[in-house]
FIPAMAR-328779 format. One record per residue (C-alpha): residue in one letter; y, x, z. Coordinates in pm, whole numbers, padded with zeros to 5 digits, always signed. Example, Ala and Ser with C-alpha at 12.3 -4.5 7.8 and 13.67 -1.06 7.14 Angstrom:
<nodes>
a-00450+01230+00780;s-00106+01367+00714;
</nodes>
This chain:
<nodes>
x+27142+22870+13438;x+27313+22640+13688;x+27588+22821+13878;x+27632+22846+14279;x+27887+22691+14495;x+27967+22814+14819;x+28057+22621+15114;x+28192+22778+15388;x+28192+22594+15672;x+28412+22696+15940;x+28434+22446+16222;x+28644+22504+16616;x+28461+22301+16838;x+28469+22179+17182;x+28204+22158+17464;x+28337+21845+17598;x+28257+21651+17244;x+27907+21593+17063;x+27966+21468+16760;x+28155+21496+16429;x+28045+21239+16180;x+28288+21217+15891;x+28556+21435+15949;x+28606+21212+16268;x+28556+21365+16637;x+28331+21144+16829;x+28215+21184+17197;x+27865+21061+17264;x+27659+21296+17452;x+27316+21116+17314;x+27402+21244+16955;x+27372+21600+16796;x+27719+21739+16657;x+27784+21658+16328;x+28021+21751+16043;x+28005+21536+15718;x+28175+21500+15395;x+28169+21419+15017;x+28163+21637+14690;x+28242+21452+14375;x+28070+21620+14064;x+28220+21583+13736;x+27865+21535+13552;x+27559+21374+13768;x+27380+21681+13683;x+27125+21815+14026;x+27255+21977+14287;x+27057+22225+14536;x+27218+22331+14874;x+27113+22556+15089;x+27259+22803+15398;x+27395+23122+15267;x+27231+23438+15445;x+27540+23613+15449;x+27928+23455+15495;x+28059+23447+15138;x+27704+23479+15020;x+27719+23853+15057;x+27467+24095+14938;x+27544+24326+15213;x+27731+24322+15606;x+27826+24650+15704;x+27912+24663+16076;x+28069+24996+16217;x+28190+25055+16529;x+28417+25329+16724;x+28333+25424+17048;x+28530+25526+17331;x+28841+25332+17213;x+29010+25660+17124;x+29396+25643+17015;x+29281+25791+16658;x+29171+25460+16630;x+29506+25248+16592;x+29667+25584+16433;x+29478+25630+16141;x+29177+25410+16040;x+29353+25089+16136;x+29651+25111+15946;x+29385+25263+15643;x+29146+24940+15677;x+29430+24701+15757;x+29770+24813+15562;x+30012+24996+15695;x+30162+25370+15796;x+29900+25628+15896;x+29987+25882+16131;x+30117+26223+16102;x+29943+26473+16264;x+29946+26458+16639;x+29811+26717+16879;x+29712+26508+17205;x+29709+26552+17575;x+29329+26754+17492;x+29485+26950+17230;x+29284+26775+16979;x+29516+26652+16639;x+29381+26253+16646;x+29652+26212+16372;x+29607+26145+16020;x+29782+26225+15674;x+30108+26050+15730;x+30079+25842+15442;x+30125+25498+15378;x+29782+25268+15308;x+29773+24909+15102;x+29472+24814+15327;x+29091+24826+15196;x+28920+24499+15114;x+28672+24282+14990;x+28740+23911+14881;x+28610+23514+15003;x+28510+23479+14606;x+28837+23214+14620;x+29090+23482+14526;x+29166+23566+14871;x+29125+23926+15015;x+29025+24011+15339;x+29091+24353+15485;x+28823+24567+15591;x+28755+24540+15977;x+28583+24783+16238;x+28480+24732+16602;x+28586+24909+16916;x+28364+25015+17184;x+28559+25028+17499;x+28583+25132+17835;x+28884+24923+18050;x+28932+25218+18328;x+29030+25452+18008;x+29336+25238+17887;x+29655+25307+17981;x+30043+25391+17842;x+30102+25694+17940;x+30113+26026+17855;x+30308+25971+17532;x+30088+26223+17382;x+29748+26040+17574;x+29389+26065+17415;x+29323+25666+17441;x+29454+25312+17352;x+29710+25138+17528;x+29627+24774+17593;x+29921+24683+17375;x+29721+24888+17075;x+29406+24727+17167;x+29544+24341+17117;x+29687+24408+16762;x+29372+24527+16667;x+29199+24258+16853;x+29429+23952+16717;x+29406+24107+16347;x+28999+24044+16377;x+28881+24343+16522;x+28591+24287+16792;x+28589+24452+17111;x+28279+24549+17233;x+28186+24648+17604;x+28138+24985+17661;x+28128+25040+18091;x+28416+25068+18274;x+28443+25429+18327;x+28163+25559+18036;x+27981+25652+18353;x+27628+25770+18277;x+27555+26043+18564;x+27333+26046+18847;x+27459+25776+19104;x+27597+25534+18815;x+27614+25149+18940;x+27542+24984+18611;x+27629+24659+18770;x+27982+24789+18825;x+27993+24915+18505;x+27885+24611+18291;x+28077+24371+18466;x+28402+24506+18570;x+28479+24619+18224;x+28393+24281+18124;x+28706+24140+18444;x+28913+24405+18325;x+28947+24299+17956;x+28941+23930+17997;x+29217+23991+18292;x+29423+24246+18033;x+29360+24014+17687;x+29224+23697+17789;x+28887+23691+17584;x+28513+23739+17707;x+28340+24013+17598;x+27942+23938+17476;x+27774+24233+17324;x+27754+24568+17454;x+27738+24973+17401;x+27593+25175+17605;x+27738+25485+17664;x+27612+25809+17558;x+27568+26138+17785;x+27427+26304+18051;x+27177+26114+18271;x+26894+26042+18439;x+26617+26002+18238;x+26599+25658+18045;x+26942+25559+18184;x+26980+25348+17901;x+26760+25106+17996;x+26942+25015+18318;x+27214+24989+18085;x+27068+24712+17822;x+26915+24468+18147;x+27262+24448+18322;x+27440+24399+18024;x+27182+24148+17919;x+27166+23987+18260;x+27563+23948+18288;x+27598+23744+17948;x+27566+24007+17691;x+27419+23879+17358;x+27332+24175+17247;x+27294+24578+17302;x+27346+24864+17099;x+27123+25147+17273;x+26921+25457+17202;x+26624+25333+17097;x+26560+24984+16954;x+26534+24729+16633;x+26730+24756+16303;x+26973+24979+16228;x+26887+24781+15886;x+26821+24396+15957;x+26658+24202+15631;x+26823+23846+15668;x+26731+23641+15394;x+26494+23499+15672;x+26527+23412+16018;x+26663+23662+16249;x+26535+23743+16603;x+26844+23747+16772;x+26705+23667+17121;x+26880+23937+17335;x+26840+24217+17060;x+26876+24581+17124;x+26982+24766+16841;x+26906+25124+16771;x+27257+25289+16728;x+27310+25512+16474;x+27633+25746+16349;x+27841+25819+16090;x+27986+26211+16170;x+28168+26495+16009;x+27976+26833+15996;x+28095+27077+16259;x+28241+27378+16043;x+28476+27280+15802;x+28588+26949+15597;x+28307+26844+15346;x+28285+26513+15134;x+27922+26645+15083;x+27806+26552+15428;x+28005+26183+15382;x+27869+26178+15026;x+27506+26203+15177;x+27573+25849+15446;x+27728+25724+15125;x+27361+25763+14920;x+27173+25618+15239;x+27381+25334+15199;x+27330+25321+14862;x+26918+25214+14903;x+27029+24986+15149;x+27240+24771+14906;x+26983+24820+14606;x+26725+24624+14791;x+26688+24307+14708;x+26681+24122+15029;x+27033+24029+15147;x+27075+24306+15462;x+27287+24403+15789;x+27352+24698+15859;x+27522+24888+16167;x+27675+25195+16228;x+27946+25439+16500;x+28126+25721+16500;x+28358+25810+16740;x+28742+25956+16650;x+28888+25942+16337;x+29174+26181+16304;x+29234+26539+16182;x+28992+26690+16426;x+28639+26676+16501;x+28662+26513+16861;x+28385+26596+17069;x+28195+26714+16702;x+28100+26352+16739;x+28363+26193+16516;x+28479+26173+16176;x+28801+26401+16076;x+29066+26167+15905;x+29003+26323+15519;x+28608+26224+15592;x+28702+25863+15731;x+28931+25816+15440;x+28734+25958+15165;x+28383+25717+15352;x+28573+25387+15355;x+28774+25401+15033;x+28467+25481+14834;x+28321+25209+15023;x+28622+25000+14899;x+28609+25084+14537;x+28253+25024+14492;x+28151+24742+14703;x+28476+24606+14789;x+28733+24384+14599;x+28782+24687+14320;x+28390+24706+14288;x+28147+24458+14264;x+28272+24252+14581;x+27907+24285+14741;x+28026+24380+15084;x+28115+24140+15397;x+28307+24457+15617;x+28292+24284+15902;x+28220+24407+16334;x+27921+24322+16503;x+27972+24065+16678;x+28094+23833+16382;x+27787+23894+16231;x+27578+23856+16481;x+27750+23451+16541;x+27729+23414+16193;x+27335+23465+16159;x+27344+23284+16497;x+27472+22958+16373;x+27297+22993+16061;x+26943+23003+16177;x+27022+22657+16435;x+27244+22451+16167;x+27047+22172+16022;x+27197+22118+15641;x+27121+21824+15412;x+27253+21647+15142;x+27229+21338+14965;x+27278+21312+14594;x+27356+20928+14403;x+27485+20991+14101;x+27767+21214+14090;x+27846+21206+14443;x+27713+21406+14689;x+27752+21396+15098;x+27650+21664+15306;x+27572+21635+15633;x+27534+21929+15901;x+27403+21914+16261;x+27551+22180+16475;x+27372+22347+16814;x+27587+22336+17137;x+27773+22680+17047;x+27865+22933+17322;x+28217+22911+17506;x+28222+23314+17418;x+28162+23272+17011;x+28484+23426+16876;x+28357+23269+16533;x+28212+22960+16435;x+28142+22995+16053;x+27873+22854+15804;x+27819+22922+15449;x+27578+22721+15219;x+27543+22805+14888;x+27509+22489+14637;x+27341+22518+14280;x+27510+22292+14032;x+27601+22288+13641;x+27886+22097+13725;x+28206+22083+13792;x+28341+21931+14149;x+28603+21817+14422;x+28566+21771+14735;x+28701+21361+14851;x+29047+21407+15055;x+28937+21384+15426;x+29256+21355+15682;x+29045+21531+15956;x+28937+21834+15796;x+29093+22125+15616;x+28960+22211+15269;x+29023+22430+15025;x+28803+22486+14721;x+28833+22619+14303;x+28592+22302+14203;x+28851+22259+13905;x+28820+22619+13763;x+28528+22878+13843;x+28379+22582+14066;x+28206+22800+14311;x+28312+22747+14659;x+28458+22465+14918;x+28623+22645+15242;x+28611+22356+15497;x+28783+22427+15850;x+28766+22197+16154;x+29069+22248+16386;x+29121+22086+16755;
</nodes>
């Protein structure tokens, strides 16, 4: 059986140019963008690309998100996911513990398939009139806690200024000055958006999903809507999607692994299909207590994402891409309006890829395409692109990387 190669394709571009041809930046506004370049095969055996479904040519891309942006969340399940020291327990300004076990994490990940590992990352739901530094002992993030989370490839995801969902609620308002407030705060553009549970007037939601949608949102994560579980081996209607939300949450009595074990089965089916999939869950908190009873405790979290680690992570079969929504989402973007070809003579090969104009707010601009070859390759030095590949040894992959 021939073997796949995957090519990720990761490319920074600018509005102000239209091409790419070669490695070499072009402007010409009558021409599609295009990135080229050359494999060299060690046998002229034939080669097959096509666009991976999934970055890495994952099986599965798990998407889970915290709403609220409760401190539990830089305390305890960013230093699990990431690396680092997890909180003790701490009793907060609500007298709720949003601690964790005090105990030091090596980070949970899954791998490119180039012997690189990539940490686990999460999403955070957010509401800008919520963040602040003080009380010491306060219940949410601090804009300083927010950035680190944000900068080590965490998305932040718009969740209404104030969480407001009572009688009276301008959803405007809402939608758009919690987008001001975190572009003014952290200088990025929020594009997909939460809405806010709680009380309401009836089918609140829906005010909700068309302001975010009419103020730039891509997409919306509501009550009611498509997925949780998208099937995208195919093309993907991404046209300003509302996703039905769904949660991940502790019982209410007492500390169980049975009630995690049982999201941990559901999950199961999902991978064992064999269409490559999305899926997308929340919770809220993640420390010692139950916050709200809409949260996971800390032992729950732990015990959730570490078995998630060990079996579809890099100390399991590597099947998962644990990656926030919204990098997702501009990954099956891009894939669906990339044009990929390739032309074989011999032993060489040149591929050639047409880009769409991208959106000023994509935080990520990456392509995979998986090539089917018997051979061996390397990819011909090119002075305008960065390229990293294991042609010479397991020859499966080519990590290309267009910088400004």
């Amino acid at each position: 059986m021939s073997k796949q190669i995957l090519l990720i394709v990761t490319a920074l571009f600018f509005s102000n140019f239209n091409c790419f041809s070669n490695g070499i930046i072009e402007k010409d506004s009558l021409k599609p963008k295009t990135i080229s370049f050359k494999i060299k095969l060690k046998s002229a055996d034939k080669v097959k690309i096509t666009v991976s479904p999934l970055k890495y040519n994952k099986h599965l891309a798990y998407s889970f998100t915290l709403d609220d942006g409760y401190r539990s969340a830089y305390l305890t399940a960013f230093p699990l996911l990431n690396g680092g020291k997890i909180s003790n327990s701490l009793i907060n300004e609500w007298k709720i513990d949003q601690g964790g076990d005090g105990t030091t994490s090596e980070g949970l990940f899954y791998s490119d398939g180039m012997g690189n590992k990539i940490p686990f990352k999460l999403a955070l739901a957010i509401n800008g009139g919520s963040i602040r530094e003080l009380p010491e002992n306060r219940g949410h993030l601090s804009w300083a806690e927010v950035k680190e989370m944000y900068n080590a490839g965490w998305d932040i995801l718009n969740h209404g200024f104030h969480h407001a969902t009572k009688h009276g609620t301008n959803y405007f308002a809402e939608v758009t000055e919690n987008k001001t407030s975190i572009k003014q705060n952290l200088d990025f553009t929020m594009s997909h958006f939460v809405v806010p549970g709680g009380e309401g007037d009836e089918k609140y939601y829906l005010e909700y999903e068309k302001e975010a949608l009419n103020n730039g949102h891509f997409s919306v994560a509501s009550y009611y809507g498509v997925g949780p579980v998208f099937k995208v081996d195919s093309k993907v209607d991404l046209d300003k999607m509302i996703s039905a939300r769904t949660f991940v949450q502790s019982s209410k009595d007492t500390i169980t692994f049975k009630t995690m074990d049982h999201y941990l089965q559901m999950l199961d089916s999902i991978v064992k299909q064999p269409n490559t999939v999305w899926f997308n869950e929340f919770t809220h908190g993640t420390g010692n207590t139950n916050l709200w009873n809409l949260s996971m405790r800390f032992p729950e979290f732990k015990y959730y994402m570490t078995t998630l680690a060990n079996k579809y992570g890099l100390k399991g079969n590597d099947s998962i891409w644990m990656a926030p929504w919204q990098e997702v989402y501009e990954y099956i973007w891009l894939r669906d309006r990339i044009k990929a070809d390739f032309q074989q003579k011999n032993k060489e090969v040149t591929v050639t890829i047409q880009l769409p104009e991208i959106p000023e707010t994509f935080r990520n601009r990456e392509i995979s395409l998986n090539v089917e070859t018997a051979s061996k390759f390397e990819v011909e030095p090119n002075k305008d692109l960065k390229i990293k590949d294991d042609g010479k040894t397991t020859h499966k992959q080519i990590f290309i990387q267009l910088e400004k």
